[in-house]
C-alpha positions as CSV (number, residue, x, y, z in Angstrom):
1,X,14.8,-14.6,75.5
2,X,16.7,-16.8,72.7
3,X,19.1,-15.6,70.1
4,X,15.6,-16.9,68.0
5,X,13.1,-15.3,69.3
6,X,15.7,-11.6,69.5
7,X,16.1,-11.7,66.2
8,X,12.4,-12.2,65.2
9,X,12.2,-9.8,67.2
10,X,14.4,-7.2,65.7
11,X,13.0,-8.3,62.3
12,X,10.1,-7.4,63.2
13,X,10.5,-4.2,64.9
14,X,12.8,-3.1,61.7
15,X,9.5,-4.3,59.3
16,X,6.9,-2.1,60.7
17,X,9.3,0.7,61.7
18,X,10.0,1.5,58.0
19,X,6.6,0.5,56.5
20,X,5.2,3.2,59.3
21,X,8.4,6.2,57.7
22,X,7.5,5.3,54.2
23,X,3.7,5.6,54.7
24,X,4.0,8.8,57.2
25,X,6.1,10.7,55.4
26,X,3.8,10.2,51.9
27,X,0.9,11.2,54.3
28,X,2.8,14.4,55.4
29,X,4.0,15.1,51.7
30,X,0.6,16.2,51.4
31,X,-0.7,13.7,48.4
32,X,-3.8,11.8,47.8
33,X,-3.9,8.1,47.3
34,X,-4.5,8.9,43.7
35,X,-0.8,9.9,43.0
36,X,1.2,8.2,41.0
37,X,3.4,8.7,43.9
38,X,1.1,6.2,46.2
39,X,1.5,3.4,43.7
40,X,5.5,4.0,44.4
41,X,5.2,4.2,48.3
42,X,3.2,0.6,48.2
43,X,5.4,-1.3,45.9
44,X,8.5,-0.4,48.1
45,X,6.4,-1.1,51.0
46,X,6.5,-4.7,49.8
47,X,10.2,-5.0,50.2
48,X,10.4,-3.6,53.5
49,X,10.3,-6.9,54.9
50,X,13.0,-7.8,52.8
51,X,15.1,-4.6,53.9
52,X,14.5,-6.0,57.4
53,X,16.0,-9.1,57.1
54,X,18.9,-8.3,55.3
55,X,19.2,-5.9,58.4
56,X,18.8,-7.9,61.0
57,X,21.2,-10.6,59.4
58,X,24.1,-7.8,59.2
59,X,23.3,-6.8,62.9
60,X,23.9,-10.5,63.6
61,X,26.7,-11.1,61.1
62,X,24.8,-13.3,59.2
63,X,25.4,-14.1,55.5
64,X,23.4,-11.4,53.9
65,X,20.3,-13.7,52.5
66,X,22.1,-16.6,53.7
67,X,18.7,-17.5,55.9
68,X,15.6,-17.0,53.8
69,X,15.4,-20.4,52.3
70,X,16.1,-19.0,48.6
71,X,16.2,-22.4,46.3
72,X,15.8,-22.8,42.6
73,X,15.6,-26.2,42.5
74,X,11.9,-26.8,40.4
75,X,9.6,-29.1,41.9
76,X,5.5,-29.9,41.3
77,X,4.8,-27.5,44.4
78,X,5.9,-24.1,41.9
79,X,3.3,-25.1,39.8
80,X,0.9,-25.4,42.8
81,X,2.1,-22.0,44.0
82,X,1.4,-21.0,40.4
83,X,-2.2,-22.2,39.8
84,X,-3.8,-22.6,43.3
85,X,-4.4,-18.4,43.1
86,X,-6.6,-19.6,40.0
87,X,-8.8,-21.9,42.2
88,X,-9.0,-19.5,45.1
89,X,-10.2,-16.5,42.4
90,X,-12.9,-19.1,41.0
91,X,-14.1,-19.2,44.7
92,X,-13.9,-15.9,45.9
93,X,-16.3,-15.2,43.2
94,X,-18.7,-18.1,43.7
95,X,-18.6,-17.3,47.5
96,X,-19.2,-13.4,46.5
97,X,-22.1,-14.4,44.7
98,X,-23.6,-16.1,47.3
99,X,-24.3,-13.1,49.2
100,X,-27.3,-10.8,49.3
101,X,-27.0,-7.8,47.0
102,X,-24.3,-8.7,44.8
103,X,-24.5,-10.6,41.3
104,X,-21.8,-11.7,38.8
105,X,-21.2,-9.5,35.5
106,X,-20.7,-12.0,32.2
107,X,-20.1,-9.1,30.6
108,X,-17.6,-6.9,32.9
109,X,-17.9,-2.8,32.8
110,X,-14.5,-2.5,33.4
111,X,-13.6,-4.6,30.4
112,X,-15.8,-3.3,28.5
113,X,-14.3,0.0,28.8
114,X,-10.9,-1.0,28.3
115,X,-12.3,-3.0,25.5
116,X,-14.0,0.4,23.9
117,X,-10.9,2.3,24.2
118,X,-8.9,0.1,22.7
119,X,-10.9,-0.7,19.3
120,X,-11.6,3.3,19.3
121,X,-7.7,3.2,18.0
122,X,-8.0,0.2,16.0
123,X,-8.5,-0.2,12.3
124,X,-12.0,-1.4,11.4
125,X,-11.9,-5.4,10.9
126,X,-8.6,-6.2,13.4
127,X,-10.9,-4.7,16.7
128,X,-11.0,-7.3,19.6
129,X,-13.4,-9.0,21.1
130,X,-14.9,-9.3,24.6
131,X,-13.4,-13.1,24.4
132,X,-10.1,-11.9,23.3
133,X,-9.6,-9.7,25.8
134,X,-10.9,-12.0,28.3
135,X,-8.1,-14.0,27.4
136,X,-5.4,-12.1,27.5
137,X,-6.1,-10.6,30.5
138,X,-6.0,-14.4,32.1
139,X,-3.0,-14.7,29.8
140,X,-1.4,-11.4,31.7
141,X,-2.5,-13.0,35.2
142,X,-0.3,-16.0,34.6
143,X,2.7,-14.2,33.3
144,X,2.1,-11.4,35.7
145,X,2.2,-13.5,38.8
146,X,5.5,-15.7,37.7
147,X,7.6,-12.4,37.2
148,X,7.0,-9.0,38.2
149,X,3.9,-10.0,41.0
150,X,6.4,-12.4,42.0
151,X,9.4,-10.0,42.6
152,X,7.7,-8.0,44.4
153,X,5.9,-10.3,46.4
154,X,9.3,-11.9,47.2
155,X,9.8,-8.6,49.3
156,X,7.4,-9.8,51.6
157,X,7.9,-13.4,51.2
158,X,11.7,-13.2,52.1
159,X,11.1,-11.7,54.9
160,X,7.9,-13.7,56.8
161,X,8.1,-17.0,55.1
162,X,11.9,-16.6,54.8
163,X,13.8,-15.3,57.6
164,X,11.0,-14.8,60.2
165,X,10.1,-18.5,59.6
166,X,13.3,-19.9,60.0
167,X,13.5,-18.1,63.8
168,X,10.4,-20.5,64.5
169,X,12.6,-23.5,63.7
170,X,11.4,-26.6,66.0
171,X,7.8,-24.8,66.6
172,X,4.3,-26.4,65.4
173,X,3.6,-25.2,62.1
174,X,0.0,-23.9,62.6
175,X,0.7,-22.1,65.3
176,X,3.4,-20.2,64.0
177,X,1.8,-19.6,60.8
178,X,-1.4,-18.3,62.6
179,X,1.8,-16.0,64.8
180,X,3.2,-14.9,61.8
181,X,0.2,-14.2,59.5
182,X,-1.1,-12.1,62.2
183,X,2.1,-9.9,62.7
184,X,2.2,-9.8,58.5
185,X,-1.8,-8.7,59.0
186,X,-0.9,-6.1,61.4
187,X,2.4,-5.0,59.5
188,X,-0.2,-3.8,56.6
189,X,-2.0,-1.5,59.4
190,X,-0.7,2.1,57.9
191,X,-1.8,1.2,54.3
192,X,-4.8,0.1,55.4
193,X,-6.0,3.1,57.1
194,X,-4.6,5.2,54.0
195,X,-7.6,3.9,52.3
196,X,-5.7,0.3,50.6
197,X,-7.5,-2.5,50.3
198,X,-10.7,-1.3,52.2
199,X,-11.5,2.0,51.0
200,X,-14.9,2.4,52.6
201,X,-13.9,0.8,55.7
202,X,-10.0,1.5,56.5
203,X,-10.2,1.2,60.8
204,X,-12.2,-2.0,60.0
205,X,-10.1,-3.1,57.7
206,X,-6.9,-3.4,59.6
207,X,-8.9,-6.5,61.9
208,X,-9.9,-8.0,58.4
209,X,-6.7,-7.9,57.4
210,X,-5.5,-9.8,60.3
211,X,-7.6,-12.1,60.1
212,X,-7.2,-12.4,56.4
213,X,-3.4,-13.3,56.5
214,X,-3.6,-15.3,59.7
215,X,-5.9,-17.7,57.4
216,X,-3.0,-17.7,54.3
217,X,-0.3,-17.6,56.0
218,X,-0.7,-21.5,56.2
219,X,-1.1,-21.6,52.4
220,X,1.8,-19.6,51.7
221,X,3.9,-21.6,54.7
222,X,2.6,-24.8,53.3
223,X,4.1,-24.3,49.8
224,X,7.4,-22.6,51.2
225,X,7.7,-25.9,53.3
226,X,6.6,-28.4,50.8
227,X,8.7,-26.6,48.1
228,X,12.1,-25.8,50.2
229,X,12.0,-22.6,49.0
230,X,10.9,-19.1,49.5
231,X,10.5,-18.5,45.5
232,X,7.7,-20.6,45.3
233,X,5.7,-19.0,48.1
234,X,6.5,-15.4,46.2
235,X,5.4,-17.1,43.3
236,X,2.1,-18.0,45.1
237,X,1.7,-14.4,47.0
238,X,2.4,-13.1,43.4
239,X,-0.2,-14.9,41.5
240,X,-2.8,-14.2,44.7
241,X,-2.2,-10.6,43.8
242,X,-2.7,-10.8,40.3
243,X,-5.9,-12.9,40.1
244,X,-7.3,-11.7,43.1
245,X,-8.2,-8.3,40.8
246,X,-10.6,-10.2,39.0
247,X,-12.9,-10.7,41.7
248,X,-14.1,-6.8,41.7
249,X,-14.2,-6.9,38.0
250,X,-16.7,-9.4,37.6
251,X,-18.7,-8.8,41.0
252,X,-20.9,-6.0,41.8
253,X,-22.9,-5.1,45.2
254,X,-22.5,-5.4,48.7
255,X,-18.9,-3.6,50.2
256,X,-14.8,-4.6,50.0
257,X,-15.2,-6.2,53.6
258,X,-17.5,-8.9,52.4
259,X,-16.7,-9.4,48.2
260,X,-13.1,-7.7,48.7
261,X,-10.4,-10.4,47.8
262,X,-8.5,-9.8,51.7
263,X,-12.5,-9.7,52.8
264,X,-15.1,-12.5,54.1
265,X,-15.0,-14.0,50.3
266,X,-11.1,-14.0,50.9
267,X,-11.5,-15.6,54.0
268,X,-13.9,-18.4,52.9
269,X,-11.5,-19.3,49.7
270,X,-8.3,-19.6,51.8
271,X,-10.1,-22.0,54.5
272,X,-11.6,-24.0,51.5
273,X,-7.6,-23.9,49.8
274,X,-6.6,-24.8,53.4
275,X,-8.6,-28.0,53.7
276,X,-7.5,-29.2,50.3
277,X,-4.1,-28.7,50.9
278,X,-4.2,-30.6,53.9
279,X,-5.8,-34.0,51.9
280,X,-2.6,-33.7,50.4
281,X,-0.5,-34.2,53.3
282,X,-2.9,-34.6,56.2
283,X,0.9,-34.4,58.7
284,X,1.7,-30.7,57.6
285,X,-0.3,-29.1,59.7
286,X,0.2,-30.4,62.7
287,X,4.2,-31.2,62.4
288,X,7.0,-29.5,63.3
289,X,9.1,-26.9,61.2
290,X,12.9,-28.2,60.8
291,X,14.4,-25.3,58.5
């Protein structure tokens, strides 16, 4: 076994070891999913992967984030990391509404709610509108995924598109991407079966989420790769997050495996991002990684 391939390793091991303490000890704590304490115990999950790589490079006297390809030199690939989430949310719900059962809501419940509560504390003749709040919820998706989606996205990021990736130096990008998006898949496993992401169908859902990240990890790879950096792929995970909430606001019917953002709708969006990415730079997929 390479020095490469042992410190994957030990990344690795150190990533799912803590996400499994974190997750066991909430489920022994006694608390539902509906605890404010939940939300805490999945954000820090997030920068276990980080946590990881920091440890591993200490274990290996590394420079302490000295190998997951941070780089604030702006390019036109941010702004692709920044908007593609957009393109893949505008197909996630076309390809959710092209299933039996389900249909698209114009005029969302959950909006509506939100928007009834807040003109219930509003002064008569300054109330919003459905298309103002429309608005600024988009408006919220795009600042949202640039700063705090991103930070904690970067958690992850830093860790399988930043160090991991960098121990598959000299490998074929596809294949490791399809290697690493399945151990990231995988990695979510004790969320999962706590009921996140697939509520209804949490044993299920750990394959789907599998298969889910094995099919963007190559978007996210791609943009760390074509970028140089790691930012722009949290920026990309961030945005994903942030927009991907809009697919069960305006959808209703059928179940999260099918319509769910990490479901079959997910699937179909990040193959079609996939394929359009690649007219781009038809040699990515196929070369191999120098990092």
């Amino acid at each position: 076994m390479n020095t490469a391939t042992k410190k994957g390793l030990i990344f690795t091991i150190i990533a799912y070891i803590s996400v499994w303490l974190l997750v066991g000890v909430f489920r022994m704590s006694g608390k539902t999913t509906d605890s404010p304490v939940w939300a805490l115990v999945t954000s820090a999950c997030m920068f276990m992967p980080l946590v990881a790589a920091v440890i591993t490079q200490i274990l290996h006297r590394e420079p302490v984030l000295g190998g997951i390809g941070i780089s604030w030199k702006i390019n036109r690939w941010w702004f692709v990391a920044w908007i593609l989430p957009v393109a893949m949310t505008i197909g996630m719900i076309a390809v959710s509404c092209l299933m039996p059962g389900t249909h698209f809501m114009k005029e969302s419940p959950l909006l509506m709610d939100v928007l009834n509560k807040a003109n219930s504390v509003l002064p008569e003749g300054k109330q919003l509108s459905y298309s103002v709040l429309l608005i600024s919820q988009i408006a919220n998706g795009f600042i949202g995924g640039i700063t705090i989606n991103a930070l904690f996205a970067f958690g992850e990021e830093a860790g399988w598109r930043g160090y991991l990736l960098r121990q598959f130096s000299g490998k074929n990008f596809l294949l490791t991407a399809v290697i690493i998006g399945a151990l990231w898949g995988l990695w979510h496993a004790p969320l999962i079966l706590m009921g996140h992401n697939f509520p209804a169908h949490p044993v299920t859902g750990v394959f789907m989420m599998i298969v889910f990240c094995i099919c963007l990890a190559p978007i996210a790879q791609f943009i760390r790769v074509k970028s140089g950096s790691v930012i722009a792929a949290a920026i990309f995970h961030g945005s994903f997050n942030a927009f991907a909430t809009f697919v069960p606001v305006f959808i209703d019917g059928t179940n999260d495996l099918l319509t769910s953002p990490a479901g079959l709708a997910g699937i179909a969006a990040c193959l079609l991002a996939l394929a359009c990415l690649h007219l781009t730079d038809r040699s990515v997929l196929s070369s191999t990684l120098d990092l």
